[in-house]
matplotlib code that plots the C-alpha trace (Angstrom):
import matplotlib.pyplot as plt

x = [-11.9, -9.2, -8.3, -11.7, -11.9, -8.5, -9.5, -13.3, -11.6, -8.9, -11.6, -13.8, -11.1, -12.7, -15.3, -13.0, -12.7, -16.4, -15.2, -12.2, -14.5, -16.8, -13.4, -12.7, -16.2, -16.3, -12.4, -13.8, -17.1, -14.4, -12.8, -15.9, -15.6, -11.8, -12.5, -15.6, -12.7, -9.8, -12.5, -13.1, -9.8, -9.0, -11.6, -10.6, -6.9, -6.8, -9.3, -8.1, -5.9, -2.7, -3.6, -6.6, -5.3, -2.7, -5.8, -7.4, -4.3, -4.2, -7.1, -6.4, -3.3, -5.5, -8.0, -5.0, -3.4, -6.7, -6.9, -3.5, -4.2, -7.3, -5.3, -2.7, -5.0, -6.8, -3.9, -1.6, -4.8, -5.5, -2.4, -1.6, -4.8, -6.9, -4.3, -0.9, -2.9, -3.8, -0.2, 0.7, -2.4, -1.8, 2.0, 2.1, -1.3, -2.1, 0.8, 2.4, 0.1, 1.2, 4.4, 2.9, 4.5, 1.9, 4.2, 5.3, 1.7, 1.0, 4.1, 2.7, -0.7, 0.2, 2.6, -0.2, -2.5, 0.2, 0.7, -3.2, -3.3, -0.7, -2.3, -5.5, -3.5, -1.5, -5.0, -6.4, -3.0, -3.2, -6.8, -5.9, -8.1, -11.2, -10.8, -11.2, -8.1, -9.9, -10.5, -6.6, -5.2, -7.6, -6.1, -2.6, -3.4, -5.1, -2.0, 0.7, -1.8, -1.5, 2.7, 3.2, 1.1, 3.1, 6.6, 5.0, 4.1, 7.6, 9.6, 7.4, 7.7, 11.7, 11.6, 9.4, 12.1, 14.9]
y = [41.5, 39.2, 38.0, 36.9, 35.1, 33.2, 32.2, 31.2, 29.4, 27.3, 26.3, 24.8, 22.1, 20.7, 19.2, 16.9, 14.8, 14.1, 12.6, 10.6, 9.0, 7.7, 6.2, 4.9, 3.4, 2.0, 0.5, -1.7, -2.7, -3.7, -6.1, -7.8, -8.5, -9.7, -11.8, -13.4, -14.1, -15.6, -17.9, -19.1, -19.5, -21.5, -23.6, -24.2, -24.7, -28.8, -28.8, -26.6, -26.6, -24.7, -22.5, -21.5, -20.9, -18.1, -16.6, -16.4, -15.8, -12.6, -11.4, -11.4, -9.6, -7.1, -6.3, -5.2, -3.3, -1.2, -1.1, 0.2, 3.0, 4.1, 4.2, 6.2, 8.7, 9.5, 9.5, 12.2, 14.1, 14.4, 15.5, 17.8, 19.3, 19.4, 18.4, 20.3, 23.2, 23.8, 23.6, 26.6, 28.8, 31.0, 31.9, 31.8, 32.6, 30.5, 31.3, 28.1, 26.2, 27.0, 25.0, 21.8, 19.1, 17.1, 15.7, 12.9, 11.6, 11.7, 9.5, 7.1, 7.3, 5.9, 3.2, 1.9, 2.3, 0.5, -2.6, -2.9, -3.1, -5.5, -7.8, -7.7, -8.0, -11.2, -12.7, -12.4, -13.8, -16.8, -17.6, -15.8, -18.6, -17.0, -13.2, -12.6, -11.1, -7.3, -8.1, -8.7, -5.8, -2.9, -4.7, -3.9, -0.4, 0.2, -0.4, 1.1, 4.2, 3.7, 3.1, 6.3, 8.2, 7.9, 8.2, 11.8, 12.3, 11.7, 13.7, 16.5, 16.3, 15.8, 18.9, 21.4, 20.9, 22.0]
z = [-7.6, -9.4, -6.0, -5.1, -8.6, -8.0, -4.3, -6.2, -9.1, -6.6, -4.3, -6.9, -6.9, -4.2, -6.0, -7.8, -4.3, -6.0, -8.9, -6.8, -4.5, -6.8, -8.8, -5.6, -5.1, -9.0, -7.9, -5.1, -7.3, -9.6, -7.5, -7.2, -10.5, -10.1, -6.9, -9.2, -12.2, -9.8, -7.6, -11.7, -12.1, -9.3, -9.7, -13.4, -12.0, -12.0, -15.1, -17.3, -20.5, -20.1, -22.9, -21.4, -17.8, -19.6, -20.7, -17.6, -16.3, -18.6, -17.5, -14.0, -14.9, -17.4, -14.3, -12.1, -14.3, -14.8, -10.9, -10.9, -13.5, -11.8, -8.2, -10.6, -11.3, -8.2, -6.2, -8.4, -9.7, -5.7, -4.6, -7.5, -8.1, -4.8, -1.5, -2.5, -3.8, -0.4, 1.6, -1.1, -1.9, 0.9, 0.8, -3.2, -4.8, -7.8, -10.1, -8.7, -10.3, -13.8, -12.9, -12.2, -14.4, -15.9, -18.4, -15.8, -14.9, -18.8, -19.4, -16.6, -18.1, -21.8, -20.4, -18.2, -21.5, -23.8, -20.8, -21.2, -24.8, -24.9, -22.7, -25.1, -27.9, -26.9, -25.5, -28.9, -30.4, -28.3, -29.7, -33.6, -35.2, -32.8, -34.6, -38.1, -39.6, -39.8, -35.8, -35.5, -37.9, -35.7, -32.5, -33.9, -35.3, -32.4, -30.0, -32.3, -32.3, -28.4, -28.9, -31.0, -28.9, -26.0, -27.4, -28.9, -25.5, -24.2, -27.3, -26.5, -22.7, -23.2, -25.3, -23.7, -20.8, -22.4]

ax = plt.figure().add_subplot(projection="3d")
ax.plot(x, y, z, "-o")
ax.set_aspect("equal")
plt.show()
């Protein structure tokens, strides 16, 4: 019986290509979205003030680093959850899977997180006199939430492997 659960339980990780599809469908719907910014941003290339081509800049820079974390995602969650699993689940069973180091994807996870909040946060610097000063001080908390967060997550990670 426990056998049939195990080869129940590691199949249902199939559905996950589901969920990695449709990441992959919302990814190209959102570079609709970045083609419509940069054709904006070149047309404001000869017109615009310096200051506000940064910004624009910035947010061009902002959309690919969200692209990037989504591409993250689906391509180690696939691999280590749905395409590895098969290449082993016949010679080892599922005990491998306990042994999966999610610590590294983690890590990856709250940089990308941090370079995305630091983008927002300088946008909003370079307009400060646009955002109240309660605006600015959750933007900071917010990212040194997102700063301590990840060097928790590396501590731990650093000791659980020793």
């Amino acid at each position: 019986m426990q056998v049939l659960i195990d080869k129940v339980v590691l199949a249902s990780r199939h559905v996950l290509v589901v969920f990695f599809l449709g990441l992959g469908v919302a990814l190209a719907i959102y570079a609709v979205g970045f083609l419509a910014k940069l054709w904006k941003f070149a047309g404001n290339a000869l017109t615009g003030s310096d200051n506000r081509q940064l910004l624009e800049l910035l947010h061009l820079l902002d959309a690919a680093l969200v692209a990037s974390l989504v591409v993250t995602v689906m391509i180690s969650s696939y691999d280590s959850l749905v395409s590895r699993l098969g290449k082993h689940e016949d010679a080892e069973g599922v005990s491998w899977v306990a042994n999966i180091d999610p610590g590294n994807l983690k890590i990856k996870l709250a940089s990308a997180l941090i370079a995305i909040s630091s983008i927002h946060l300088l946008q909003i610097f370079m307009e400060v006199t646009s955002y109240d000063d309660r605006s600015v001080m959750w933007g900071l908390a917010i990212h040194g939430m997102f700063v301590a967060g990840a060097v928790a997550l590396g501590v731990l990670d650093r000791l659980t492997k020793k």
